[in-house]
C-alpha atoms as one frame of an Amber mdcrd trajectory, in Angstrom:
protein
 -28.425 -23.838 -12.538 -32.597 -23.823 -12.708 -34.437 -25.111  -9.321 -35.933
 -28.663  -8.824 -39.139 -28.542 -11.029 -41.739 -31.559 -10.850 -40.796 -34.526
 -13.480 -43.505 -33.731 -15.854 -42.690 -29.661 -16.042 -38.931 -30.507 -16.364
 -39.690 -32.968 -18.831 -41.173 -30.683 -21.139 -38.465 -28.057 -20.745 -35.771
 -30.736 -21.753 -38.053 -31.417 -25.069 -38.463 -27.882 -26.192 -34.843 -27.018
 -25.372 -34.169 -29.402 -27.706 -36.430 -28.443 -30.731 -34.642 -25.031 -29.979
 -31.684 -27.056 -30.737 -32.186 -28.203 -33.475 -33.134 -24.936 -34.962 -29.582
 -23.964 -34.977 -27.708 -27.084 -34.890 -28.588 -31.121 -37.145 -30.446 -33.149
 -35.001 -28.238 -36.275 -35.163 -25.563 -34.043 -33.771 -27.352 -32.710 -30.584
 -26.000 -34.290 -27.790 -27.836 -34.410 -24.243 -25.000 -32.277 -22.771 -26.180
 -29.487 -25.084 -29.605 -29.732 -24.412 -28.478 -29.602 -20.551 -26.802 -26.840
 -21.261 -29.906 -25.338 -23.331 -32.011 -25.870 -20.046 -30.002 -25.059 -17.128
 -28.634 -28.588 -15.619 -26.204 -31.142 -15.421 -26.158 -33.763 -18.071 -27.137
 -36.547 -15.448 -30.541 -34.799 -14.669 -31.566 -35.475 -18.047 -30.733 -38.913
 -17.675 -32.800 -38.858 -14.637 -36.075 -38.057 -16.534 -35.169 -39.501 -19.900
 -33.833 -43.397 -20.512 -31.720 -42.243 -23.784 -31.540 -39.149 -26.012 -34.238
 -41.198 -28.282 -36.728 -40.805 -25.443 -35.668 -37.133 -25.268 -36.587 -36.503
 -29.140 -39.773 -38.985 -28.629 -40.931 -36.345 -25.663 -40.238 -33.167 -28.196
 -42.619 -34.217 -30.702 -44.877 -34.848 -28.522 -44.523 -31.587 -27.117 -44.637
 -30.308 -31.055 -47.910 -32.311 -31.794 -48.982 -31.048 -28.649 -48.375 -27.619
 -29.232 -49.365 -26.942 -32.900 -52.910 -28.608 -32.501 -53.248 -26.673 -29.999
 -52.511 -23.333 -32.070 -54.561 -24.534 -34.595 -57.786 -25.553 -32.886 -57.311
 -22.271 -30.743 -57.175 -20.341 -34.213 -60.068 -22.247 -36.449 -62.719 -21.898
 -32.995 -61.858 -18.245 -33.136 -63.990 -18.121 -36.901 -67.088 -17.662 -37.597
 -66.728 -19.800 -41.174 -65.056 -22.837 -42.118 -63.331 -20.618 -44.832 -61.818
 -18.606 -42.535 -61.146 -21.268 -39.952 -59.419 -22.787 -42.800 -57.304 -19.306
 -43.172 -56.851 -19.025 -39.663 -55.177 -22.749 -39.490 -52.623 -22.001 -41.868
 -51.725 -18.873 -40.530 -51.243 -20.465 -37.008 -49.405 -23.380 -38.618 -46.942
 -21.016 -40.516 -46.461 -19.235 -37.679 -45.763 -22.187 -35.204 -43.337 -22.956
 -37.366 -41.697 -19.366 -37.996 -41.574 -19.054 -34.305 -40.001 -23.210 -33.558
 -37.264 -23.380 -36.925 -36.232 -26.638 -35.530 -39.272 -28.298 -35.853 -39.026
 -29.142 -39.307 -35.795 -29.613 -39.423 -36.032 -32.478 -36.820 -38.939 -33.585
 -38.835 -37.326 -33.772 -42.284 -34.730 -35.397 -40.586 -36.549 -38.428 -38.513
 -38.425 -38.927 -41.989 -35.413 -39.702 -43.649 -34.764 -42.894 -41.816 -36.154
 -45.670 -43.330 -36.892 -47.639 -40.298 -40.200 -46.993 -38.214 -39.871 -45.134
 -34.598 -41.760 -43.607 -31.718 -41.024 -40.118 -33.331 -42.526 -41.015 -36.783
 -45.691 -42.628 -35.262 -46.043 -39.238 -33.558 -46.057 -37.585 -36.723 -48.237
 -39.383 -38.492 -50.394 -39.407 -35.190 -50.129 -35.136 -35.731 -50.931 -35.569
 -39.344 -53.909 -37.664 -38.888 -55.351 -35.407 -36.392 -54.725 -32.688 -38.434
 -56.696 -34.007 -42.091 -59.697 -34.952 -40.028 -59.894 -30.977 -39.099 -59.454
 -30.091 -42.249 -61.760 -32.648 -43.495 -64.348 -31.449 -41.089 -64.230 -27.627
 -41.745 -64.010 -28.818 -45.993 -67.364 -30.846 -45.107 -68.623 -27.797 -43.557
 -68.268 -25.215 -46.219 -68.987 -27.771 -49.090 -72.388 -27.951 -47.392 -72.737
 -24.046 -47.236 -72.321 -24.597 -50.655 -68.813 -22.377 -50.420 -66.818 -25.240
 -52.749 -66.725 -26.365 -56.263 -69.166 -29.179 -56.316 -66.721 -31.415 -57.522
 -64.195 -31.018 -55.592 -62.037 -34.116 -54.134 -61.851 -32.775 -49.997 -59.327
 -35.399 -49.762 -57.466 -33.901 -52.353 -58.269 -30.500 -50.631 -56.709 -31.287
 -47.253 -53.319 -33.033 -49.236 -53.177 -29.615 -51.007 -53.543 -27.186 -47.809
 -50.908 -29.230 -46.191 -48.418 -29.262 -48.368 -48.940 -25.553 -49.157 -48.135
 -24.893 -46.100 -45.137 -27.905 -46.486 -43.830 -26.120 -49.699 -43.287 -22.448
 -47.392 -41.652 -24.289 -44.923 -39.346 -25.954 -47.718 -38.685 -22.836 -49.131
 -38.082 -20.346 -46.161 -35.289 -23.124 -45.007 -33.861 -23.793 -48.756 -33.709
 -19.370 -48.878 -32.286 -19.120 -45.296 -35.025 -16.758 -45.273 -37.989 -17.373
 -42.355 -39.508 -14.327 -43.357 -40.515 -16.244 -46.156 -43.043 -17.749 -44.185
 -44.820 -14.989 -42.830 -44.847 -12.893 -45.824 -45.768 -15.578 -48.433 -48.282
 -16.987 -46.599 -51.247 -14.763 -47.304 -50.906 -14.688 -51.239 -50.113 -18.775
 -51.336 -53.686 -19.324 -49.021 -55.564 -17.072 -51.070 -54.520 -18.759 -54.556
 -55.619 -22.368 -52.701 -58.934 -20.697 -51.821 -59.603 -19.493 -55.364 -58.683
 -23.620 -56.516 -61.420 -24.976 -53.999 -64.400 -22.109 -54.371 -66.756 -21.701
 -55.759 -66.254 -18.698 -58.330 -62.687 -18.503 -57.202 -63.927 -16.961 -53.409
 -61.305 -14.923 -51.370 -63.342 -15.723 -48.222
C-alpha cells in the first residue's frame, strides 16, 4: 500500500490510473476497486477523494486535457515557424496518445452517450482550446504568405485534427499502436502539401 499523499496529488494518481485502465480494459467496466488496485489503496480511499466513479472519470479528463495541451504548447513554442509548430503539435499529439491508449478509448466511449456530462464538456473544452492554436499558428503562416491564398483555416484546423483522429482510429481498429508513430510523418506531410503554397514540406 502507497503512503498518505496530499488530496490534490492523490487525486491525480486515481485519474491517470484509470486512463491506464482503460487502455487495457472498456471503460464502463472499470470498477473503482480496480483502479484502487491500479494505484496502491483500498477501495474506500477513493471514495474518500472522489463522490462516485463519475467524478473519478470527470478528474481523468481533466488530467488528459491537462496533459496534452500541455505537450502541445510545450512542442509548437519549441519552433521557430508556425509550419513547424504545426508539425511539432501533431507529433506531440500522436505521441500523447501512443504513450496513454486509453485515452481514446474512454473518449470514443463517453461520446457515444447521447446525453450531455461533465466529461464531454471537458472535451469539447480540450477541443476548443486546441482549434484556437491551430487557428493562431494557420493565421500566422497565412500572413508569411506560407498558405494557399484561398484556403478555408477553419477548414484547415477540422482537417489537422481529424488527421490526427483518423491514426488514432486506425492504430486501435489494426491493434497496431505503432501505427501511430510510424504513419504519422507521411500523413502530416501530405496535409502540408493540401494547405501550401506550392505543395511546401516545411
Amino acid at each position: 500500500m502507497q503512503t498518505r499523499l496530499p488530496t490534490q496529488e492523490r487525486q491525480v494518481e486515481i485519474a491517470a490510473a484509470a486512463m491506464r485502465l482503460a487502455g487495457a480494459f472498456s471503460p464502463a467496466l472499470i470498477t473503482t476497486a480496480q483502479i484502487a488496485e491500479e494505484v496502491g489503496i483500498s477501495q474506500g480511499a477513493v471514495f474518500r477523494h472522489f463522490a462516485s466513479k463519475d467524478a473519478v472519470w470527470h478528474a481523468a479528463m481533466v488530467w488528459v486535457r491537462t496533459e496534452l495541451l500541455g505537450a502541445v504548447e510545450a512542442a509548437a513554442k519549441a519552433e521557430a515557424s508556425p509550419l513547424e509548430a504545426l508539425r511539432a503539435i501533431f507529433k506531440a499529439h500522436v505521441e500523447f496518445v501512443a504513450a496513454h491508449p486509453g485515452v481514446p478509448r474512454f473518449i470514443f466511449h463517453e461520446m457515444q452517450s447521447p446525453k450531455d456530462s461533465p466529461v464531454k464538456r471537458e472535451v469539447r473544452t480540450l477541443l476548443g482550446t486546441y482549434r484556437e492554436m491551430l487557428l493562431a499558428l494557420l493565421d500566422k503562416a497565412a500572413q508569411g504568405g506560407a498558405l494557399r491564398a484561398a484556403l478555408d483555416p477553419d477548414a484547415a484546423a477540422t482537417l489537422f485534427v481529424g488527421a490526427v483522429q483518423g491514426l488514432i482510429m486506425q492504430s486501435m481498429a489494426a491493434g497496431r499502436a505503432n501505427l501511430l508513430t510510424t504513419q504519422a510523418d507521411a500523413v502530416f506531410t501530405i496535409y502540408l502539401q493540401g494547405i501550401c503554397v506550392g505543395g511546401g514540406t516545411k
